[in-house]
RODRENLO-825788 format. One record per atom (N, C-alpha, C): residue in one letter; x, y, z. Coordinates in pm, whole numbers, plus 50000, padded with zeros to 5 digits. Each point is the difference from the previous one (the first is absolute). Layout:
REM residues N
aXYZ ...
This chain:
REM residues 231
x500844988050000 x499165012050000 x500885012450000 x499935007949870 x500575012450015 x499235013350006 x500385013250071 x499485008549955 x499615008749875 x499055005349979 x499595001749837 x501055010650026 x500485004849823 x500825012849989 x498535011750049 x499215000249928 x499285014350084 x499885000250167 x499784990150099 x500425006250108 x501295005150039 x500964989549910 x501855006350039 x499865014449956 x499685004849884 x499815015349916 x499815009650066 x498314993350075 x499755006550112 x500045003350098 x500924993250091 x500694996550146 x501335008949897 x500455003749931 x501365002849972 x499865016950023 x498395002249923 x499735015549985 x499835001950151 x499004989550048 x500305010550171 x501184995650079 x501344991549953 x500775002650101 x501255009849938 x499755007249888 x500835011549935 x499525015150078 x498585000950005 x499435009750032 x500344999050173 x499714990650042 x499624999750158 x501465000350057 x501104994949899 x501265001750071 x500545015049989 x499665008949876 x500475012549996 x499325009650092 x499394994350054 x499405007250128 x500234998650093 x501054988150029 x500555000350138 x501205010249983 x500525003149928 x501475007250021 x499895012149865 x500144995049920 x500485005449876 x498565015849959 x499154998150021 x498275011849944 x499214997150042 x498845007549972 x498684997850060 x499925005250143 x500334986350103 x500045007850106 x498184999450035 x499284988049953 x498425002350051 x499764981050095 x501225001350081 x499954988250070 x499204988649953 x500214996049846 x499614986949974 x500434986450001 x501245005150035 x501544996050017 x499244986350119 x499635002650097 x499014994250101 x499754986950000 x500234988250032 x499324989749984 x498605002350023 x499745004450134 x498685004549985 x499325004049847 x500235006849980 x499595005049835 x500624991449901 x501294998149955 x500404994949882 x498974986949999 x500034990550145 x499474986849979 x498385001049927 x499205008450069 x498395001349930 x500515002249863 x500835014549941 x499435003849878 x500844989549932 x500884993450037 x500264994649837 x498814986450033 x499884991350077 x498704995050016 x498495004449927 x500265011050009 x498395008749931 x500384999149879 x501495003049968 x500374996449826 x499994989849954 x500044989650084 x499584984549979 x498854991949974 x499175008750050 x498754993850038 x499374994550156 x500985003750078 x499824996750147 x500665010050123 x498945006850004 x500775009350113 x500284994350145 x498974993449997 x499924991950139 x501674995750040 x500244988649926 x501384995449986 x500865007850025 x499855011349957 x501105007649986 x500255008350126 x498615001450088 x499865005550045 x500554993650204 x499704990749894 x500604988350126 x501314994750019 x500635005249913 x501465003749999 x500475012450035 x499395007449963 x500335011650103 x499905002750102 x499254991350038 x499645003550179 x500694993050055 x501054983449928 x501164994750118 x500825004949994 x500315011949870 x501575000949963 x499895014850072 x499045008350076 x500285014549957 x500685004250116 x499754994550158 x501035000450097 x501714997650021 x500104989449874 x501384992850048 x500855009449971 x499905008949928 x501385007649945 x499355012250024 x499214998250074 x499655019950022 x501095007350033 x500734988950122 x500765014250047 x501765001849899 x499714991249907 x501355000849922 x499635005449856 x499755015849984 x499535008849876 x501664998649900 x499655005049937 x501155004549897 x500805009749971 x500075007750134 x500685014250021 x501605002549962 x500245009049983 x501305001949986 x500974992149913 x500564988850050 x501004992349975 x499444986950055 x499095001150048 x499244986350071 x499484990749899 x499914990249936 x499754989149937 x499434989450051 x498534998250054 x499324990650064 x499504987949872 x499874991550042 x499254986949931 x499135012549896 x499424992449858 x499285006149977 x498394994450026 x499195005350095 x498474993350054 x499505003649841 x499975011049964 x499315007449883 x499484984549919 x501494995049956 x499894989649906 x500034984250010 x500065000950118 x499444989750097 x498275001250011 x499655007549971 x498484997250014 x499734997949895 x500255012949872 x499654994649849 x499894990149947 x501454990750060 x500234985549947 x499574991650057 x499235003050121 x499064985750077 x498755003849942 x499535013649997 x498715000449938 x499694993549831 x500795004149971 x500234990449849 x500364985950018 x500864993150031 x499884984950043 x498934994150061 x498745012250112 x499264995950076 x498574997249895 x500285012049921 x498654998549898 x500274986249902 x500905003049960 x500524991249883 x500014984649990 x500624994050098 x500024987050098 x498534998250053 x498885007249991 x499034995850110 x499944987249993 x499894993049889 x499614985449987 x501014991750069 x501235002250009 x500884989850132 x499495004650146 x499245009750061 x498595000750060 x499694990650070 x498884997049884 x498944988450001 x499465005950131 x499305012349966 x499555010050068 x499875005550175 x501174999150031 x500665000250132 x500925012449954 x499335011749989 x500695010049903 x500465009550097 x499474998850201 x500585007150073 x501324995350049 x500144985949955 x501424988450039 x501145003449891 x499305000949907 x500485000649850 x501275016749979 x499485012050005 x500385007550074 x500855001350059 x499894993950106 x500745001450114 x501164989849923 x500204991149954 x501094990649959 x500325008049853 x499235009949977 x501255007849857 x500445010550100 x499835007850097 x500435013650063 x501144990850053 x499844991150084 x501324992650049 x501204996349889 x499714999249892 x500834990749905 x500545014649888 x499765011150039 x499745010949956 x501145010550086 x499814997950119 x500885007550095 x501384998350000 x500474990650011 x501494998249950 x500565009849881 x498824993249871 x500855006449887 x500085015450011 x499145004550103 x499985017749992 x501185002750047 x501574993050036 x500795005850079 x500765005649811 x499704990549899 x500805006349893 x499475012749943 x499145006950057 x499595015949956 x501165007150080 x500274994650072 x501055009450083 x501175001249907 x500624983649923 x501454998549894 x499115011649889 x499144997349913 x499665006049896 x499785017350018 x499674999750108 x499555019750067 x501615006750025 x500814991350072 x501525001449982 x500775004149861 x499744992149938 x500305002049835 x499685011349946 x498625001150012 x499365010849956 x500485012950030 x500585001450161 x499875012950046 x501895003449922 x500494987150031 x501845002249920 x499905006649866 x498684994849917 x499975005349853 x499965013950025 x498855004950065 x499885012549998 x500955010550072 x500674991750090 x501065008850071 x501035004749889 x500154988549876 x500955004449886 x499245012349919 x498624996749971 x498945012249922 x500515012650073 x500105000150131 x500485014550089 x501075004949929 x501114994850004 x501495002749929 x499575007149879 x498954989149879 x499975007149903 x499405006549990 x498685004450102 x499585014949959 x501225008850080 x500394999250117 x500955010350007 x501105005549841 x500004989549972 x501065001549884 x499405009249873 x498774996849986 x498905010149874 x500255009750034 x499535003650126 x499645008250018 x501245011950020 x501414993050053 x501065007549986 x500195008349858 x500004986849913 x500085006049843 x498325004949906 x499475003350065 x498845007550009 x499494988849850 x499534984650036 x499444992649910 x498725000150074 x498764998149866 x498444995750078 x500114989849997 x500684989950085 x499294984450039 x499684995450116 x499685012050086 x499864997750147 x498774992949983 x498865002949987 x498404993149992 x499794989649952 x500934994449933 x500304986049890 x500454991750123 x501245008450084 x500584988050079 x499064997250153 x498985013149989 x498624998050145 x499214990149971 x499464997449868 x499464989549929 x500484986950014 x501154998649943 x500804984250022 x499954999450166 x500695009050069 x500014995150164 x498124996250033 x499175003749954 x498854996650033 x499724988449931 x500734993949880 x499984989549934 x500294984950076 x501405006550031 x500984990850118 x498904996450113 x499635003950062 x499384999550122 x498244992249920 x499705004149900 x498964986149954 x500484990649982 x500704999849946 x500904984149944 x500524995850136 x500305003550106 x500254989950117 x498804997150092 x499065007549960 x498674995350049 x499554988649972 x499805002649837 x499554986349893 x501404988650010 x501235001650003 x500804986750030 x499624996450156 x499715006550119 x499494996050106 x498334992549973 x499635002849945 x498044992449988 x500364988549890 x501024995249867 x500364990949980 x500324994050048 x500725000250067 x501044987650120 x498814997050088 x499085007650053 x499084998550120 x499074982449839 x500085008349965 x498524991549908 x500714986649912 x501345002549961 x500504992849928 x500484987450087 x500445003650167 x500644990150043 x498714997650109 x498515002950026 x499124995650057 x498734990749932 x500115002149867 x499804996549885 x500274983150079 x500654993849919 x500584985550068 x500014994250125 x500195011850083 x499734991750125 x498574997050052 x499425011649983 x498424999250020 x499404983849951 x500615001949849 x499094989949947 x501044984350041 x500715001250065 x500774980850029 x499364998950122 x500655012750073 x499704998350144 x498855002750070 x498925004449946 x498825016050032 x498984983750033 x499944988349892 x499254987250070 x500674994550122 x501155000849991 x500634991050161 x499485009050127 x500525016049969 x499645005850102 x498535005750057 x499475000449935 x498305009249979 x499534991050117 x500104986149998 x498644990350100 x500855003450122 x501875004250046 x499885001850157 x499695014650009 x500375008349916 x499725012950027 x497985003050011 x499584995349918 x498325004550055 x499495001350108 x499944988050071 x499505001550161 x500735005250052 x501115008050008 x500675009850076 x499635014449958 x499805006449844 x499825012049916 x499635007450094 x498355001450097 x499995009150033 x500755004150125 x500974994250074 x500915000750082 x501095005849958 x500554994749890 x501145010449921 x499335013949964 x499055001249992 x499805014249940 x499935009050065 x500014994050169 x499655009650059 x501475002250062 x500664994249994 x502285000350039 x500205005149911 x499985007349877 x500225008949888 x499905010750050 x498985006050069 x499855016050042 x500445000550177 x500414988750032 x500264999450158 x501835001349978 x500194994649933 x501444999749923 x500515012449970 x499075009449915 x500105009049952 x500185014150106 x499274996550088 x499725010750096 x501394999350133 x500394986050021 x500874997250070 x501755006149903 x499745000749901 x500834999149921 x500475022850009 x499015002849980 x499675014649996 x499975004150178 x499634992750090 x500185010950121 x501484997950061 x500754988549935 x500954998950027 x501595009749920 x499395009349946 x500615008449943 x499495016250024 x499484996450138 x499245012050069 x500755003450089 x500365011750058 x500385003650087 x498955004650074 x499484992050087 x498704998050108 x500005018850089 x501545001950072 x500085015250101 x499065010349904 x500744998849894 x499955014349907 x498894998349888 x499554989650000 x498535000249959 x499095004850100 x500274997350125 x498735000850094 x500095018850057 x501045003049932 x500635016350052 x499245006349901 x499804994849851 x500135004349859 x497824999949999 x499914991750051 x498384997550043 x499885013650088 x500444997950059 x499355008150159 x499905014149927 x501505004449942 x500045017949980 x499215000249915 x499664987449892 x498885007549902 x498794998550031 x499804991650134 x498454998950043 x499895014350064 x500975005450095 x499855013350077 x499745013949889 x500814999149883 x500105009749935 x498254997849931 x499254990649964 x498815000149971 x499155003450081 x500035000450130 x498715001150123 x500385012550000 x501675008849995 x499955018249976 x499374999849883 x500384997849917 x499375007749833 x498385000250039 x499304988750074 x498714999849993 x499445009350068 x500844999050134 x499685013550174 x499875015149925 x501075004049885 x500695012249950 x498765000949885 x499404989749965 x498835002349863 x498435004650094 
């Protein structure tokens, strides 16, 4: 059982779009498992699915964004590519599609650590694009906007080589292993689903600094009860 080329086409268009929104434009947080997982799902024909991938994946990497020089797993394309394996595969199923799921997001998570090699790449290309617009622009050439373009190029193309690898190497396993594993994973599903966001949350307060949150609460709870006293 393979996936048709129009869902790959289509899982490709939203993980080009949904990845240039984590870093590179846009900038309208679709980037999101929360979000990426429904809409490319809704582009599928199943939002549900999709939607149910977003809700295990959207805690785990909350607190590891893509700031600066920071390079986290990519979740973005980790959801794309379970939501597409999740639609695609339904029939290795055999309609246990909340088990089902849950055994592509698992088989899915690993491969997201190579958005990090491919986002690496990406950012080296463009660190060279820097050089050469400095260099145009020394000798007063117009190819600065040509080389903003390709760096926004770079950064799709490691999106889409990150959602291949997710689909290309879940692809096979799903379908050898997805019958061995599906009958122990079911009667457990709704137990795992609920260690996905318990995971997630443990994962995120542990990158809290508990003092200076509870300082960071207080002055802005006080500064609201003045603004209200002063209105």
């Amino acid at each position: 059982m393979l996936i048709s080329w129009t869902h790959l086409l289509i899982g490709g268009g939203a993980a080009v779009i949904t990845g240039l929104d984590r870093t590179a434009a846009l900038q309208f947080m679709i980037c999101r498992p929360l979000v990426a997982g429904p809409l490319t799902g809704l582009m599928l024909g199943d939002w549900l699915v999709g939607m149910q991938v977003g809700m295990l994946l959207e805690l785990l990497w909350l607190g590891r964004l893509p700031v600066g020089a920071a390079i986290p797993p990519d979740d973005t394309q980790v959801a794309v590519g379970s939501t597409v394996l999740a639609v695609s595969l339904a029939e290795i199923g055999d309609g246990n599609s909340l088990a089902f799921v849950i055994l592509c997001v698992l088989i899915a998570m690993p491969l997201g650590k190579a958005g990090q090699f491919f986002d690496h790449l990406a950012r080296a290309r463009n660190g060279r694009l820097l050089m050469r617009i400095e260099h145009t622009l020394d000798n007063k050439e117009g190819c600065s906007e040509y080389c903003h373009l390709l760096g926004l190029f770079n950064f799709g193309v490691a999106s889409l080589a990150t959602y291949v690898l997710i689909v290309g190497c879940g692809t096979p396993v799903l379908r050898y292993l997805g019958p061995l594993l599906l009958p122990s994973l079911t009667p457990a599903a709704d137990w795992v689903k609920i260690l996905f966001p318990i995971i997630g949350t443990a994962a995120i307060l542990g990158m809290v600094n508990v003092n200076r949150s509870i300082t960071l609460f207080s002055a802005a709870y006080a500064m609201a009860l003045l603004l209200l006293w002063l209105a």
